[in-house]
N, C-alpha and C positions, 0 to 999 in steps of 0.2 A: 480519590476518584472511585465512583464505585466501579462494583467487576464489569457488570456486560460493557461501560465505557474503555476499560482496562483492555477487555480481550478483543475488544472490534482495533485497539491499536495495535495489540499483540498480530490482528491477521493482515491490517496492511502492511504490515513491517514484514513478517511472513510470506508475503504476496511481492515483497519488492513494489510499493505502491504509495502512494501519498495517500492521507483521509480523504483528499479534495478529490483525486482520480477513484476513493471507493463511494464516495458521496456522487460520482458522477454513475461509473458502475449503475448503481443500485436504485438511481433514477432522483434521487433525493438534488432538492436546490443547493447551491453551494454553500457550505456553513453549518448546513443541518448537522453534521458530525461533530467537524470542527470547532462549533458553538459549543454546545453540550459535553465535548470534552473540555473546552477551557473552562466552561463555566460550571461545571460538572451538576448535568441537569440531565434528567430524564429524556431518555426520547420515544417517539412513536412506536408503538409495534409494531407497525407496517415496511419500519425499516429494518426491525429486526428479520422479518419472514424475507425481504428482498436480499437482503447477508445471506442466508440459508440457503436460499432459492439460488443464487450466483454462486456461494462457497458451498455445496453440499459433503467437501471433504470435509468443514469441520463440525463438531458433534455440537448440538444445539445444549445440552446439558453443560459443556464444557461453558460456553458464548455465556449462558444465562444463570449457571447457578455455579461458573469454577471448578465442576467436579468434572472427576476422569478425565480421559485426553484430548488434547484439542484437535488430535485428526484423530477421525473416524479410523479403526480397522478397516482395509480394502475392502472387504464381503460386503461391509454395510454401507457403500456408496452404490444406489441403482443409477444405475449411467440411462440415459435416454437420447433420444435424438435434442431433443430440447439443452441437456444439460453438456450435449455434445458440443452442441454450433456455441452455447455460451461459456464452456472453458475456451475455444477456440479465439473470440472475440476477446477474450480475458488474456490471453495470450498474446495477442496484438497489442494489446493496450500495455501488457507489462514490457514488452519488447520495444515499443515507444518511446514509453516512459525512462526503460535503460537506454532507449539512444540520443533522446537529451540531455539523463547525464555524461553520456560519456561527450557528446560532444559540449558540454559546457566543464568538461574535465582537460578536456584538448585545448580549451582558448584559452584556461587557467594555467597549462602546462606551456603553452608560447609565451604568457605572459612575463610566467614566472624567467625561462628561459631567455625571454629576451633581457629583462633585469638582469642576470645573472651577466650575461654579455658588458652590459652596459656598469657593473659594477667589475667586473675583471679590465676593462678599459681604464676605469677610473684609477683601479690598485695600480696600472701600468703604470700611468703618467703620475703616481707617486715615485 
């Protein structure tokens, strides 16, 4: 897989995020990511600069060529109104996004629990 593919996975995973929810993010149709990582194909610049534009904590050298770190030093993020309202938005969508897992970690956890039940009955009536 090459890098920029590599590290756009390394930020959703960092971000707590699916590709699908940063393909959404970033205005891209659904797959535009997800394609291009399975198939490990090239994408648009256009989506590189919308990454950038939504993540400005991470360093565009790190995204594009692997080198130095993938978050910026704090100095070098200019916060703006703009980049303000869109961590804010970015923050909803992750908090979302963790509260479907957790409620599809809950119906997993009755599930299992109810099994459990249902197999201690079974032990009894041996």
């Amino acid at each position: 897989m090459n890098i920029i593919l590599k590290n756009i996975k390394h930020i959703s995973v960092n971000e707590g995020i699916t590709i699908n929810k940063l393909e959404q993010i970033i205005g891209a149709s659904k797959g535009v990511l997800s394609r291009a990582i399975a198939k490990n194909t090239d994408i648009q610049t256009k989506w590189l600069v919308n990454i950038v534009k939504n993540y400005p904590q991470y360093s565009c050298e790190w995204l594009i060529k692997n080198e130095g770190e993938m978050i910026k030093p704090t100095g070098e993020i200019f916060l703006t109104k703009e980049n303000i309202e869109e961590t804010a938005i970015n923050y909803k969508d992750l908090a979302e996004s963790r509260k479907e897992t957790i409620d599809s970690m809950k119906k997993e956890i009755m599930y299992l629990e109810e099994k459990i039940e249902n197999l201690k009955k079974q032990n009894e009536l041996l």
